[in-house]
N, C-alpha and C positions, 0 to 999 in steps of 0.2 A: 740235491736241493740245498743241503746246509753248504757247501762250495760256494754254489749260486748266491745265496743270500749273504753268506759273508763280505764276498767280493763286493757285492752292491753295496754295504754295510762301509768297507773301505772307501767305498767310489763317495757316499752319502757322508762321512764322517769329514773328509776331505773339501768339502762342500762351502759352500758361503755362508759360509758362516752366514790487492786485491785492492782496491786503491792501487796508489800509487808510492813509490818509495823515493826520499830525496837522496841525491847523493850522500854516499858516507863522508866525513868531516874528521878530523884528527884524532885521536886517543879512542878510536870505536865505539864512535856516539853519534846517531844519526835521529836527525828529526825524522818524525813519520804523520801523516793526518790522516783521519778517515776521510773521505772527499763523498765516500754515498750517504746519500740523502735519505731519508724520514729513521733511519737510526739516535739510539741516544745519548749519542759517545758522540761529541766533537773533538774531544780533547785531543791535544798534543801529548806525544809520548816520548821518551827519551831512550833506543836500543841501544842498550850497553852489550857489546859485543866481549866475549874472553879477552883476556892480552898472552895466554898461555901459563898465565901463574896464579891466576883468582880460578881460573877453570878451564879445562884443554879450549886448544883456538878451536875453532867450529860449534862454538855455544853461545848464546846470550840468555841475560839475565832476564827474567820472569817474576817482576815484580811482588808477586803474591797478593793478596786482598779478595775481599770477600765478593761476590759474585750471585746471580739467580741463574742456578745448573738444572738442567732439564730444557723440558719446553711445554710448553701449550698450545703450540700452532698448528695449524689443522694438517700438518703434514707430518706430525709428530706420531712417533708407534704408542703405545702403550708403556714400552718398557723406557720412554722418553719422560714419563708422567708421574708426579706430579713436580712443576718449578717448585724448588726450594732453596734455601738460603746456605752457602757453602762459603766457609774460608777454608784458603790456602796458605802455607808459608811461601815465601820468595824461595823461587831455585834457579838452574842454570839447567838451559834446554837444547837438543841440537839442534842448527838453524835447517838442519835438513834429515831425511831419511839418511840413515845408514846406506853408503854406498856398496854399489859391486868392488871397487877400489878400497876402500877402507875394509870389507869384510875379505876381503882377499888377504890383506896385508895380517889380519888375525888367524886366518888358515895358516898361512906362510910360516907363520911365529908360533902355532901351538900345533901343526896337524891336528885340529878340528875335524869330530868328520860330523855332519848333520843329519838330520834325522832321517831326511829324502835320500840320503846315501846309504842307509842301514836299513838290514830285513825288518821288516814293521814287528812291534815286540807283542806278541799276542794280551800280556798283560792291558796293557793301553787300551788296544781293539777292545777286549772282555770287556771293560768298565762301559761302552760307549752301544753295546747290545741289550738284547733283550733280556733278563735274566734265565740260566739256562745254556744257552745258546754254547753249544756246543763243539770243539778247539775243531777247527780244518784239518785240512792232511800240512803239509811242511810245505808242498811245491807252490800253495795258493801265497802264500807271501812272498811279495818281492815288490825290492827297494823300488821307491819311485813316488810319485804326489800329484795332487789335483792340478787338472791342465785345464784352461777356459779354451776349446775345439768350436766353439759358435756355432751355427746352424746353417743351411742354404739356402732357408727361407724364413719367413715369418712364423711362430709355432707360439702356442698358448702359454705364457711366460709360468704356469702355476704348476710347472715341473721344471726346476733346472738341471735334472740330470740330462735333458736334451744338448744343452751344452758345456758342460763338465764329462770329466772322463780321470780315471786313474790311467796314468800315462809311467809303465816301467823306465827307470831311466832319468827322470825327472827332475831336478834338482837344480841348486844357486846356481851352477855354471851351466846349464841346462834349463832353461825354464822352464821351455814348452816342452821338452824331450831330447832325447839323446841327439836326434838330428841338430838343434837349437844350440845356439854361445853366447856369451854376451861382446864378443867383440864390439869394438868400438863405443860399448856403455859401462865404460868406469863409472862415469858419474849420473848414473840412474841407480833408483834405490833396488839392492840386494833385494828378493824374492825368494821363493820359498824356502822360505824361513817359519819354522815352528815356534812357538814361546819357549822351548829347551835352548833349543838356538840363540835366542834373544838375550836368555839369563847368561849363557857360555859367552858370549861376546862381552854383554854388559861385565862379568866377572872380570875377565883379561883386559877390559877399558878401564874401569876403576868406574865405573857410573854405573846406572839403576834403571830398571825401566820407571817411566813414571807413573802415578796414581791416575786412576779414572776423574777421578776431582781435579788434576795439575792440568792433564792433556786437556781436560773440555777448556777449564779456565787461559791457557796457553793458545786452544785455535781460536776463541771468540778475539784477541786481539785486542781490549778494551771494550767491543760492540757488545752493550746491553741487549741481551736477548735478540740479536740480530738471526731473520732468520740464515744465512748464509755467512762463512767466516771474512766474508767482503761487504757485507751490509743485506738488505732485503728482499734485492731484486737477482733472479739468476744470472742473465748477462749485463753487461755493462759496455758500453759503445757495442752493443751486437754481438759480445764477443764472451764465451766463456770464460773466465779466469783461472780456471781449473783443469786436472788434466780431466773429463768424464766423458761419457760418452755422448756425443751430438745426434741426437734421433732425429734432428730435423736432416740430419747429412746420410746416417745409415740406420734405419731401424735395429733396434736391439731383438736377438743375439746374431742376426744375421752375419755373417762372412763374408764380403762381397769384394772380389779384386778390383772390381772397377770403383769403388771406396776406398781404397786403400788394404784390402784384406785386415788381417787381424789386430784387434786394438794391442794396447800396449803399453810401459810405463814412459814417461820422458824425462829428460834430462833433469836434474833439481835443480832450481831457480828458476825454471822456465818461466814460471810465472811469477807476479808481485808478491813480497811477502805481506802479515798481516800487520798488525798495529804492535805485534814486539819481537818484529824480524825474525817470523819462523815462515819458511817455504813450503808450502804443498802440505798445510796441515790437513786441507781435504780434499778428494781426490789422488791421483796417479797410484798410491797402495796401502792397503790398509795400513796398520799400525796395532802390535801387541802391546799393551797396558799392565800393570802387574796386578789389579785387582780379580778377583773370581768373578764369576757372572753371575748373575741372580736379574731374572725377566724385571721383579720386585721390590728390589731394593731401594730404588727412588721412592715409593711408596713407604718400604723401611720406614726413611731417613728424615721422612714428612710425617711420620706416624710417633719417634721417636723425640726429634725437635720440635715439629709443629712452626710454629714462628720465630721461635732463636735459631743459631745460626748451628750448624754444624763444623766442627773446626778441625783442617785436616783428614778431614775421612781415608781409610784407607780400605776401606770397600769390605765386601759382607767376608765370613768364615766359611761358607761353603756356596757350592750352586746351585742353580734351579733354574730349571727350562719346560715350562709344561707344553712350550709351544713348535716344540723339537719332535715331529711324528717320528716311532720307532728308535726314539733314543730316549733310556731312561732321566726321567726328570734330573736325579740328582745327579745326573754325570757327571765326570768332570769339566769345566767349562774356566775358560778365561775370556776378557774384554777383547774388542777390536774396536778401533774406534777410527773413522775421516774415512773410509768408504774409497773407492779408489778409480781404476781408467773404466770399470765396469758400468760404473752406477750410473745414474741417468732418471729423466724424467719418468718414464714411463715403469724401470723397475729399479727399484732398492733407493734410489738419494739417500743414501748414507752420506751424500758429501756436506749433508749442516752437522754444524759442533755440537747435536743433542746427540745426533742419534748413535746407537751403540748396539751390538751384538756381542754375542758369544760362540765360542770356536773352541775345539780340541785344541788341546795343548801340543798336542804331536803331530798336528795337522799341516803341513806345510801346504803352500796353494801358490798359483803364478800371481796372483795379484796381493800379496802379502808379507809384509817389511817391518821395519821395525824405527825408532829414534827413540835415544836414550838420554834421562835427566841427570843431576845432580847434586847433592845438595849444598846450600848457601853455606860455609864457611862462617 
Protein backbone atom coordinates (compact mmCIF):
# COMPACT_ATOMS: atom_id res chain seq x y z
CA UNK A 1 0.00 0.00 0.00
CA UNK A 2 2.52 2.77 1.12
CA UNK A 3 4.66 1.58 -2.45
CA UNK A 4 1.24 2.17 -3.96
CA UNK A 5 0.53 5.58 -2.73
CA UNK A 6 3.77 6.89 -2.85
CA UNK A 7 4.20 6.25 -6.50
CA UNK A 8 0.85 7.99 -7.18
CA UNK A 9 2.07 10.70 -4.85
CA UNK A 10 5.25 11.04 -7.47
CA UNK A 11 2.78 10.58 -10.41
CA UNK A 12 0.39 13.62 -8.64
CA UNK A 13 3.29 15.76 -7.37
CA UNK A 14 4.49 15.83 -10.98
CA UNK A 15 1.28 17.00 -12.16
CA UNK A 16 -0.11 20.43 -13.53
CA UNK A 17 0.54 22.03 -11.61
CA UNK A 18 -0.57 38.75 -31.14
CA UNK A 19 -1.21 41.77 -33.06
CA UNK A 20 1.05 42.19 -35.37
CA UNK A 21 4.92 43.15 -35.43
CA UNK A 22 6.46 45.91 -37.93
CA UNK A 23 9.54 45.06 -39.47
CA UNK A 24 12.68 45.47 -37.27
CA UNK A 25 14.64 49.01 -38.27
CA UNK A 26 18.24 49.68 -37.42
CA UNK A 27 20.03 49.92 -33.95
CA UNK A 28 17.00 47.20 -32.53
CA UNK A 29 14.24 49.27 -32.39
CA UNK A 30 11.15 48.27 -33.79
CA UNK A 31 7.70 50.04 -33.69
CA UNK A 32 4.93 47.73 -32.58
CA UNK A 33 0.84 48.70 -32.20
CA UNK A 34 -1.82 46.96 -30.60
CA UNK A 35 -4.34 46.56 -33.62
CA UNK A 36 -7.16 44.62 -31.24
CA UNK A 37 -10.02 46.47 -30.62
CA UNK A 38 -12.19 47.42 -27.34
CA UNK A 39 -8.52 47.25 -25.23
CA UNK A 40 -7.05 50.25 -23.54
CA UNK A 41 -3.75 50.56 -24.71
CA UNK A 42 -3.47 52.00 -28.25
CA UNK A 43 -0.32 53.28 -27.65
CA UNK A 44 2.85 52.86 -29.77
CA UNK A 45 5.78 51.24 -28.04
CA UNK A 46 9.38 51.39 -28.84
CA UNK A 47 11.26 47.36 -28.52
CA UNK A 48 14.70 48.00 -27.74
CA UNK A 49 16.21 44.82 -28.45
CA UNK A 50 20.10 43.92 -26.48
CA UNK A 51 23.04 44.98 -28.86
CA UNK A 52 25.24 42.35 -26.77
CA UNK A 53 26.68 44.83 -24.17
CA UNK A 54 23.68 46.69 -22.47
CA UNK A 55 22.37 42.79 -22.07
CA UNK A 56 23.12 39.32 -23.91
CA UNK A 57 21.50 39.44 -27.56
CA UNK A 58 18.34 37.56 -27.34
CA UNK A 59 16.78 40.14 -24.72
CA UNK A 60 14.79 43.18 -24.82
CA UNK A 61 14.23 45.84 -22.67
CA UNK A 62 11.01 45.90 -20.42
CA UNK A 63 10.28 49.22 -19.64
CA UNK A 64 8.90 49.05 -16.09
CA UNK A 65 5.88 51.00 -14.77
CA UNK A 66 3.10 50.63 -12.78
CA UNK A 67 0.41 48.33 -13.92
CA UNK A 68 -3.35 46.69 -12.42
CA UNK A 69 -1.91 42.83 -11.80
CA UNK A 70 -4.56 40.27 -11.34
CA UNK A 71 -7.98 40.18 -12.89
CA UNK A 72 -11.55 40.39 -12.30
CA UNK A 73 -12.91 38.72 -15.38
CA UNK A 74 -15.23 35.97 -15.02
CA UNK A 75 -12.64 33.62 -16.19
CA UNK A 76 -10.38 34.55 -13.54
CA UNK A 77 -9.47 31.65 -10.52
CA UNK A 78 -9.53 32.92 -7.10
CA UNK A 79 -5.86 32.96 -6.69
CA UNK A 80 -6.16 35.75 -9.85
CA UNK A 81 -8.17 37.98 -7.23
CA UNK A 82 -8.20 40.76 -6.25
CA UNK A 83 -6.76 43.65 -9.20
CA UNK A 84 -4.29 45.68 -7.57
CA UNK A 85 -1.97 48.33 -8.10
CA UNK A 86 1.71 47.05 -8.94
CA UNK A 87 5.01 48.84 -10.03
CA UNK A 88 7.93 47.35 -11.50
CA UNK A 89 11.50 48.52 -12.17
CA UNK A 90 12.68 48.43 -15.95
CA UNK A 91 14.66 45.12 -16.79
CA UNK A 92 15.87 43.11 -19.81
CA UNK A 93 13.80 39.90 -20.66
CA UNK A 94 14.27 36.82 -23.06
CA UNK A 95 12.43 37.57 -26.20
CA UNK A 96 11.94 33.88 -26.05
CA UNK A 97 11.78 30.44 -23.95
CA UNK A 98 15.03 29.00 -23.22
CA UNK A 99 15.75 26.86 -26.06
CA UNK A 100 16.62 22.91 -26.38
CA UNK A 101 19.75 24.79 -28.24
CA UNK A 102 20.69 27.13 -25.77
CA UNK A 103 20.22 24.65 -22.88
CA UNK A 104 22.33 22.27 -24.59
CA UNK A 105 25.10 24.46 -25.01
CA UNK A 106 25.00 24.90 -20.83
CA UNK A 107 24.98 20.97 -20.40
CA UNK A 108 27.91 21.01 -22.79
CA UNK A 109 29.85 23.64 -20.75
CA UNK A 110 29.12 22.59 -17.17
CA UNK A 111 27.95 18.58 -17.30
CA UNK A 112 24.71 19.74 -15.87
CA UNK A 113 22.80 16.89 -14.87
CA UNK A 114 18.81 17.62 -14.08
CA UNK A 115 16.58 16.65 -11.79
CA UNK A 116 14.64 14.09 -14.49
CA UNK A 117 18.00 12.54 -14.69
CA UNK A 118 18.53 11.91 -11.00
CA UNK A 119 16.97 9.13 -8.44
CA UNK A 120 14.17 11.44 -7.15
CA UNK A 121 15.62 12.51 -3.52
CA UNK A 122 13.25 11.35 -0.94
CA UNK A 123 13.68 14.61 1.08
CA UNK A 124 11.75 16.63 -1.59
CA UNK A 125 8.93 13.64 -2.12
CA UNK A 126 8.73 13.82 2.24
CA UNK A 127 7.77 17.63 2.17
CA UNK A 128 4.98 17.32 -0.65
CA UNK A 129 2.98 14.03 1.52
CA UNK A 130 1.03 13.65 4.04
CA UNK A 131 2.67 13.94 7.39
CA UNK A 132 3.89 10.53 8.49
CA UNK A 133 3.93 8.92 5.47
CA UNK A 134 6.40 6.67 5.65
CA UNK A 135 10.20 6.30 3.42
CA UNK A 136 9.48 3.24 0.35
CA UNK A 137 11.76 0.58 -0.20
CA UNK A 138 15.03 2.17 -2.63
CA UNK A 139 13.63 0.24 -5.96
CA UNK A 140 10.34 2.46 -6.07
CA UNK A 141 12.45 5.56 -7.04
CA UNK A 142 13.57 6.20 -10.34
CA UNK A 143 14.83 8.88 -12.53
CA UNK A 144 12.19 10.12 -14.72
CA UNK A 145 9.07 13.02 -15.01
CA UNK A 146 5.63 13.78 -15.69
CA UNK A 147 4.56 12.85 -19.40
CA UNK A 148 1.07 14.27 -20.82
CA UNK A 149 0.10 10.23 -22.43
CA UNK A 150 -3.77 11.86 -23.45
CA UNK A 151 -6.62 9.71 -23.50
CA UNK A 152 -8.51 7.58 -26.37
CA UNK A 153 -11.52 9.06 -25.79
CA UNK A 154 -13.47 11.67 -24.14
CA UNK A 155 -13.28 11.23 -20.05
CA UNK A 156 -14.33 13.60 -17.18
CA UNK A 157 -11.66 16.34 -17.16
CA UNK A 158 -12.00 16.35 -12.97
CA UNK A 159 -9.11 13.74 -12.79
CA UNK A 160 -5.99 14.40 -14.69
CA UNK A 161 -4.23 11.67 -13.64
CA UNK A 162 -6.13 10.03 -16.71
CA UNK A 163 -3.74 11.68 -18.77
CA UNK A 164 -0.57 12.11 -16.94
CA UNK A 165 1.65 9.34 -16.11
CA UNK A 166 5.24 9.19 -14.49
CA UNK A 167 7.27 7.96 -17.45
CA UNK A 168 11.13 6.40 -16.22
CA UNK A 169 13.37 7.85 -18.58
CA UNK A 170 11.92 11.12 -19.06
CA UNK A 171 13.88 14.09 -19.32
CA UNK A 172 15.15 17.47 -21.53
CA UNK A 173 16.50 15.18 -24.25
CA UNK A 174 13.65 12.79 -23.79
CA UNK A 175 10.49 14.51 -23.38
CA UNK A 176 7.91 12.07 -23.66
CA UNK A 177 10.46 9.09 -22.66
CA UNK A 178 13.34 7.23 -23.46
CA UNK A 179 11.84 6.40 -26.89
CA UNK A 180 11.35 10.39 -27.66
CA UNK A 181 14.40 13.30 -28.97
CA UNK A 182 14.32 16.42 -29.78
CA UNK A 183 15.71 16.17 -33.01
CA UNK A 184 15.18 18.72 -35.25
CA UNK A 185 13.81 21.27 -32.27
CA UNK A 186 16.67 23.31 -31.33
CA UNK A 187 14.62 26.01 -31.30
CA UNK A 188 11.60 24.85 -29.30
CA UNK A 189 11.66 25.68 -25.65
CA UNK A 190 13.70 23.19 -23.42
CA UNK A 191 11.14 21.12 -21.18
CA UNK A 192 11.23 19.33 -18.36
CA UNK A 193 12.87 21.44 -16.67
CA UNK A 194 12.32 21.81 -12.71
CA UNK A 195 12.87 25.39 -10.89
CA UNK A 196 16.60 23.77 -9.71
CA UNK A 197 17.09 23.63 -13.18
CA UNK A 198 15.92 26.92 -14.00
CA UNK A 199 18.30 28.68 -11.00
CA UNK A 200 21.48 26.24 -12.47
CA UNK A 201 21.07 27.64 -15.93
CA UNK A 202 20.09 31.11 -14.86
CA UNK A 203 23.48 30.94 -12.60
CA UNK A 204 25.88 29.94 -15.58
CA UNK A 205 23.82 32.70 -17.77
CA UNK A 206 24.58 35.42 -15.50
CA UNK A 207 20.61 36.33 -15.40
CA UNK A 208 17.56 35.54 -12.89
CA UNK A 209 14.53 34.26 -13.24
CA UNK A 210 12.03 36.91 -13.22
CA UNK A 211 9.37 38.12 -10.46
CA UNK A 212 5.82 37.13 -10.51
CA UNK A 213 5.09 40.99 -10.75
CA UNK A 214 7.83 41.42 -14.04
CA UNK A 215 6.49 38.28 -15.96
CA UNK A 216 2.51 39.31 -15.50
CA UNK A 217 3.69 43.08 -16.36
CA UNK A 218 6.11 41.79 -19.37
CA UNK A 219 3.00 39.25 -21.12
CA UNK A 220 0.16 42.01 -20.94
CA UNK A 221 2.46 43.89 -23.53
CA UNK A 222 1.25 47.45 -22.59
CA UNK A 223 -2.81 45.96 -22.69
CA UNK A 224 -4.69 47.30 -19.80
CA UNK A 225 -6.29 44.46 -18.16
CA UNK A 226 -6.61 42.86 -21.47
CA UNK A 227 -8.23 39.69 -21.18
CA UNK A 228 -5.68 37.71 -23.36
CA UNK A 229 -1.81 38.84 -23.97
CA UNK A 230 -3.11 39.86 -27.60
CA UNK A 231 -6.23 41.90 -26.45
CA UNK A 232 -9.83 40.34 -25.58
CA UNK A 233 -11.07 38.27 -27.94
CA UNK A 234 -9.40 34.49 -28.17
CA UNK A 235 -8.95 34.24 -32.05
CA UNK A 236 -8.23 36.75 -34.26
CA UNK A 237 -8.90 36.38 -38.06
CA UNK A 238 -10.28 32.74 -37.02
CA UNK A 239 -6.98 31.96 -35.99
CA UNK A 240 -5.33 31.29 -32.49
CA UNK A 241 -2.25 33.30 -31.83
CA UNK A 242 -0.94 30.95 -29.51
CA UNK A 243 0.46 27.71 -29.30
CA UNK A 244 -3.03 26.02 -27.09
CA UNK A 245 -4.94 23.48 -27.75
CA UNK A 246 -7.98 23.74 -30.41
CA UNK A 247 -11.08 21.81 -29.00
CA UNK A 248 -12.83 22.90 -31.76
CA UNK A 249 -10.08 20.56 -34.10
CA UNK A 250 -9.46 17.71 -31.13
CA UNK A 251 -11.35 17.46 -27.89
CA UNK A 252 -9.21 17.76 -24.85
CA UNK A 253 -7.24 15.09 -23.58
CA UNK A 254 -8.05 13.01 -26.35
CA UNK A 255 -5.06 11.42 -28.60
CA UNK A 256 -6.34 11.12 -31.84
CA UNK A 257 -3.91 10.12 -34.98
CA UNK A 258 -6.27 11.14 -37.33
CA UNK A 259 -5.71 14.94 -35.57
CA UNK A 260 -2.47 14.93 -35.63
CA UNK A 261 -1.70 12.60 -32.51
CA UNK A 262 -0.04 14.19 -29.59
CA UNK A 263 0.09 17.87 -28.99
CA UNK A 264 3.20 19.57 -28.38
CA UNK A 265 5.64 22.73 -28.08
CA UNK A 266 6.58 24.73 -31.36
CA UNK A 267 8.91 26.41 -32.71
CA UNK A 268 9.58 30.24 -30.73
CA UNK A 269 8.45 32.94 -32.83
CA UNK A 270 6.02 31.07 -34.28
CA UNK A 271 3.79 33.35 -33.42
CA UNK A 272 3.53 37.38 -33.24
CA UNK A 273 5.20 38.83 -30.44
CA UNK A 274 3.36 41.21 -27.73
CA UNK A 275 3.67 44.93 -27.45
CA UNK A 276 7.59 44.65 -26.01
CA UNK A 277 8.79 41.90 -28.38
CA UNK A 278 8.55 38.94 -26.08
CA UNK A 279 7.23 35.50 -28.01
CA UNK A 280 4.99 32.85 -26.68
CA UNK A 281 4.54 34.59 -23.22
CA UNK A 282 1.29 32.52 -23.22
CA UNK A 283 0.90 29.31 -24.31
CA UNK A 284 3.40 26.60 -26.03
CA UNK A 285 5.01 26.01 -21.97
CA UNK A 286 4.86 27.00 -18.94
CA UNK A 287 7.27 29.19 -17.32
CA UNK A 288 9.19 28.99 -13.77
CA UNK A 289 9.02 32.58 -11.83
CA UNK A 290 11.10 32.83 -8.80
CA UNK A 291 8.57 33.96 -6.38
CA UNK A 292 6.92 31.16 -3.88
CA UNK A 293 3.30 30.42 -4.30
CA UNK A 294 0.68 31.41 -1.86
CA UNK A 295 -3.33 30.69 -3.49
CA UNK A 296 -3.48 34.22 -1.33
CA UNK A 297 -1.17 36.54 -1.80
CA UNK A 298 -3.06 38.79 -4.25
CA UNK A 299 -5.49 39.18 -1.53
CA UNK A 300 -2.03 39.90 0.66
CA UNK A 301 -0.98 42.68 -1.38
CA UNK A 302 -4.67 44.25 -1.48
CA UNK A 303 -4.96 43.71 2.13
CA UNK A 304 -1.46 45.29 2.81
CA UNK A 305 -1.71 48.52 0.09
CA UNK A 306 -5.18 48.68 -0.31
CA UNK A 307 -5.22 51.62 -2.99
CA UNK A 308 -1.30 52.63 -3.17
CA UNK A 309 0.65 51.03 -5.11
CA UNK A 310 2.94 48.13 -4.36
CA UNK A 311 6.50 48.71 -5.55
CA UNK A 312 8.56 45.95 -6.81
CA UNK A 313 6.96 42.94 -4.99
CA UNK A 314 9.05 40.21 -4.87
CA UNK A 315 6.33 37.64 -3.74
CA UNK A 316 5.36 36.17 -0.21
CA UNK A 317 8.02 34.20 2.33
CA UNK A 318 6.49 31.09 2.28
CA UNK A 319 3.61 28.96 0.47
CA UNK A 320 0.16 27.93 0.86
CA UNK A 321 -2.02 25.78 -1.31
CA UNK A 322 -5.35 24.72 0.53
CA UNK A 323 -6.53 23.77 -2.80
CA UNK A 324 -3.86 21.02 -3.39
CA UNK A 325 -5.96 17.57 -2.29
CA UNK A 326 -3.42 15.41 -0.37
CA UNK A 327 -0.55 17.65 -0.46
CA UNK A 328 0.13 19.55 2.71
CA UNK A 329 -0.95 23.22 2.46
CA UNK A 330 2.42 24.64 3.28
CA UNK A 331 4.47 22.62 0.85
CA UNK A 332 6.79 23.84 -0.87
CA UNK A 333 5.47 25.48 -3.87
CA UNK A 334 6.79 27.90 -6.51
CA UNK A 335 5.01 30.23 -9.51
CA UNK A 336 4.20 28.95 -13.11
CA UNK A 337 2.89 31.25 -14.95
CA UNK A 338 1.45 31.55 -19.48
CA UNK A 339 -0.04 28.08 -19.43
CA UNK A 340 1.18 26.17 -22.36
CA UNK A 341 0.24 23.62 -25.84
CA UNK A 342 -2.20 21.96 -22.95
CA UNK A 343 -4.44 24.63 -22.00
CA UNK A 344 -7.53 25.33 -23.75
CA UNK A 345 -11.06 26.38 -23.61
CA UNK A 346 -12.68 23.81 -22.03
CA UNK A 347 -9.78 22.95 -19.32
CA UNK A 348 -7.09 25.12 -17.55
CA UNK A 349 -6.77 28.87 -19.90
CA UNK A 350 -3.93 29.45 -18.05
CA UNK A 351 -2.88 31.20 -21.37
CA UNK A 352 -4.33 34.97 -19.94
CA UNK A 353 -1.51 36.95 -18.15
CA UNK A 354 -3.50 36.70 -14.69
CA UNK A 355 -3.62 33.50 -14.30
CA UNK A 356 -0.90 31.61 -12.19
CA UNK A 357 -0.30 28.36 -10.45
CA UNK A 358 1.92 26.55 -8.19
CA UNK A 359 4.23 23.42 -8.79
CA UNK A 360 7.06 21.50 -6.83
CA UNK A 361 10.06 22.82 -7.37
CA UNK A 362 11.53 19.40 -8.31
CA UNK A 363 8.77 18.70 -10.51
CA UNK A 364 9.85 18.60 -14.07
CA UNK A 365 6.81 17.88 -16.57
CA UNK A 366 6.85 17.86 -20.71
CA UNK A 367 4.90 20.99 -21.04
CA UNK A 368 7.46 23.07 -18.66
CA UNK A 369 10.28 25.67 -19.51
CA UNK A 370 11.59 28.40 -18.44
CA UNK A 371 12.89 32.34 -19.78
CA UNK A 372 15.22 34.36 -17.79
CA UNK A 373 15.37 38.30 -16.90
CA UNK A 374 17.94 40.74 -15.89
CA UNK A 375 18.39 43.52 -14.32
CA UNK A 376 18.71 47.18 -15.85
CA UNK A 377 22.14 48.43 -15.34
Amino acid sequence: MVITFVMSILIYRRTILLASAIALIGGGVAYWYHLQSGTTSLTPFVVVQSNGKNAPLGMVFIPGGEFLMGSGHKKAQDNEKPVHRVKVNGFWMDDTHVTNDQFSQFIKETNYKTTAEQIPDWETIRVQLPPGTPKPPTSVFVAGAMVFVGTKAKVNLNDYSQWWAYVPGANWRHPTGPQSNIDGKSNHPVVQISYEDALAYAKWAGKRLPTEAEWEFAARGGLNQATYAWGDQLEQEGKLPANIWDVKKQPFPVISAKAGGAMGTSAVGTFPQNGYGLYDMTGNAWQWVADWYRSDYFAMQSKEFGNSVANNPQGPTNSYDPDDAGVPRNAPKRVIRGGSFLCNEDYCQSYRPSARRGADPFSPMSHLGFRLAKDSQ
